[in-house]
LOMI-554797 format. One record per residue (C-alpha): x, y, z. Coordinates in pm, whole numbers, padded with zeros to 5 digits, always signed. Example, Ala and Ser with C-alpha at 12.3 -4.5 7.8 and 13.67 -1.06 7.14 Angstrom:
+01230-00450+00780/+01367-00106+00714/
//
This chain:
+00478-00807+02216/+00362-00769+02554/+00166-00487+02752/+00268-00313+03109/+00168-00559+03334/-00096-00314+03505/-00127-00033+03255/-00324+00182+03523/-00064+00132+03782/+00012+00436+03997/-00369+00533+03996/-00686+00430+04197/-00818+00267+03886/-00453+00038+03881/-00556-00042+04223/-00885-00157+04147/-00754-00331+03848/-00568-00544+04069/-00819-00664+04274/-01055-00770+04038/-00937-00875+03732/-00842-01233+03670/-00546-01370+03469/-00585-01635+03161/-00411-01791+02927/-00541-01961+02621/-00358-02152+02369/-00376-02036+01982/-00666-02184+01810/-00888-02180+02100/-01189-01918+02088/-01271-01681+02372/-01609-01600+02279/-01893-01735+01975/-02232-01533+01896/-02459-01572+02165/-02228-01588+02418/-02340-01394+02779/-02048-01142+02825/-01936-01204+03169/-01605-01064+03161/-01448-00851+02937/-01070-00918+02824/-00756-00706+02797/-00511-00896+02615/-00194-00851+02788/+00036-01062+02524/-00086-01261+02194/-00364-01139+01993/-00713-01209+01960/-00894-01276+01598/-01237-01143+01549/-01512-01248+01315/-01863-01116+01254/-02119-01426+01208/-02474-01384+01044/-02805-01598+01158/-02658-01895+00924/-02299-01917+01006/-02171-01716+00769/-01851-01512+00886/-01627-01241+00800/-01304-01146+00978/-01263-00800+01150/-01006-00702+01289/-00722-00841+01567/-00699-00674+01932/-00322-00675+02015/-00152-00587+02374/-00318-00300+02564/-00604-00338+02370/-00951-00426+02455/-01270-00611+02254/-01510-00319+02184/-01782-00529+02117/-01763-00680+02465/-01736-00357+02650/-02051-00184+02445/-02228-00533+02520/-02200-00519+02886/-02303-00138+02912/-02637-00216+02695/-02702-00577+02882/-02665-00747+02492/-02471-01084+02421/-02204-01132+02184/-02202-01067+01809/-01889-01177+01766/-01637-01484+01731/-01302-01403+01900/-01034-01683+01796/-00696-01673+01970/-00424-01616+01691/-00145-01659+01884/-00061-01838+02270/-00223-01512+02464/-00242-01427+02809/-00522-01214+02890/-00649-00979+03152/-01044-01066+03206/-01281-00762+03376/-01549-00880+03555/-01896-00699+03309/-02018-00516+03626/-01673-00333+03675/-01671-00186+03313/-01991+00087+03418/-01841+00123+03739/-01504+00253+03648/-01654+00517+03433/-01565+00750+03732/-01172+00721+03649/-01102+00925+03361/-00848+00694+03296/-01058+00405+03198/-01309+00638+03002/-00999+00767+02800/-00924+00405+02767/-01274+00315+02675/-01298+00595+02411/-00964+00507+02272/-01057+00151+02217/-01366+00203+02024/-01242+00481+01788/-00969+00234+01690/-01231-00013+01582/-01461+00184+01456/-01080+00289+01194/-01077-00057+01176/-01453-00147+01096/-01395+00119+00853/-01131-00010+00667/-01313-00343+00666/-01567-00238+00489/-01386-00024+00249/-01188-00395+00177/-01468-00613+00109/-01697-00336-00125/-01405-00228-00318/-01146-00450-00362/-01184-00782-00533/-01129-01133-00395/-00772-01147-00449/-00656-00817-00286/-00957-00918-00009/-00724-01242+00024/-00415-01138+00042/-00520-00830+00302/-00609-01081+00536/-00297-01278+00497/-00101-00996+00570/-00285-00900+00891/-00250-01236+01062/+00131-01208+00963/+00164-00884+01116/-00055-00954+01430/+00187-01252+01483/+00544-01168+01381/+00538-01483+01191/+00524-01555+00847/+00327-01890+00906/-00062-01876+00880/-00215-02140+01037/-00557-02314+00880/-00668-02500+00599/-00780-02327+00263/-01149-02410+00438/-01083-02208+00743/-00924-01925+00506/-01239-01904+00270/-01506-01914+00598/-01351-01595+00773/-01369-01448+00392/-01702-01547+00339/-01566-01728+00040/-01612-02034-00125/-01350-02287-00021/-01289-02357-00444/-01216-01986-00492/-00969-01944-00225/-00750-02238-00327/-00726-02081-00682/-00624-01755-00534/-00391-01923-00264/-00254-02114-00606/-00201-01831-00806/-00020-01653-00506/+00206-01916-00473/+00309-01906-00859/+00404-01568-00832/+00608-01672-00519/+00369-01464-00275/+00339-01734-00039/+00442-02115+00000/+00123-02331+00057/+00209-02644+00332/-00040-02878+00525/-00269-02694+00763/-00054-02400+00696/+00092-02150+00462/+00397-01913+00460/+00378-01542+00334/+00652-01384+00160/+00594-01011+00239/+00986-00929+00151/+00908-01065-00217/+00578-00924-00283/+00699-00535-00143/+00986-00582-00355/+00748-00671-00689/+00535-00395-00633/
//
């Protein structure tokens, strides 16, 4: 999936868009931003998706939510407007080429309703998101915390692989590693996914059609 390649074309924001922003490409795996980090630009993912994790004073994490096309890193944009630094890990999940904003430019284009609307529309989607989070990890139990997350990778991809070690799996679940390779285990018995080296593969067809 892939957005417009200026979505504010035809308008004096489009116009400023193109003059400013800067194109980048980052290979899956790679991380566009830890905690701490100085927001200096803000991205616009443009094709891939972005993976982002919440990380506590001791390097604990949690994952979020993904940004796909079109979409933008909330966190980044209310950074720059209140001068803070990042709270936030953003992982690429898949190859993505992104659009990056210079920080200044997000305040300044809060004369073209266009990027406001934009703005707005961004943050009420994570703020659904953050929600749903947070409904996920207090009422739902390791398992069905497990297998959410598995199936949100596989649908921010289009691919039924999931790339990363039971390790990585059971950090961005604030898990321990012991507990997640059980659960991956016991998934795999009842043919929910196949687990592989570095990898796993989801069966989505077989668990809809169980349920």
């Amino acid at each position: 999936m892939k957005a417009p390649a200026n979505m504010f074309s035809g308008s004096d924001l489009g116009k400023e868009f193109d003059k400013v922003v800067i194109k980048r490409s980052l290979a899956a795996g790679s991380e566009l931003m830890q905690p701490g980090d100085v927001i200096t630009h803000v991205p616009i993912v443009e094709k891939g998706s972005l993976r982002i994790l919440v990380q506590d004073g001791e390097g604990h994490e949690r994952f979020l939510y993904h940004i796909m096309p079109g979409e933008s890193c909330a966190m980044s944009l209310t950074c720059c407007s209140s001068n803070r630094t990042s709270s936030v890990r953003a992982v690429v999940e898949e190859d993505a080429e992104l659009w990056m904003i210079p920080a200044r430019y997000t305040d300044e284009w809060m004369v073209f309703p266009e990027w406001r609307r934009y703005v707005s529309d961004n943050q009420a989607q994570r703020f659904g998101e953050l929600l749903e989070t947070i409904e996920v990890v207090a009422f739902h139990k390791m398992d069905e915390q497990l297998w959410d997350y598995l199936v949100k990778r596989v649908h921010a991809t289009g691919s039924a692989i999931v790339k990363g070690t039971h390790e990585d799996i059971a950090n961005e679940l604030n898990s321990p590693r012991e507990v997640i390779t059980r659960l991956l285990q016991q998934l795999q018995r009842d043919g929910r996914v196949t687990l592989g080296r570095g990898s796993l593969e989801v069966h989505l067809a077989t668990s809809n059609s169980g349920s």
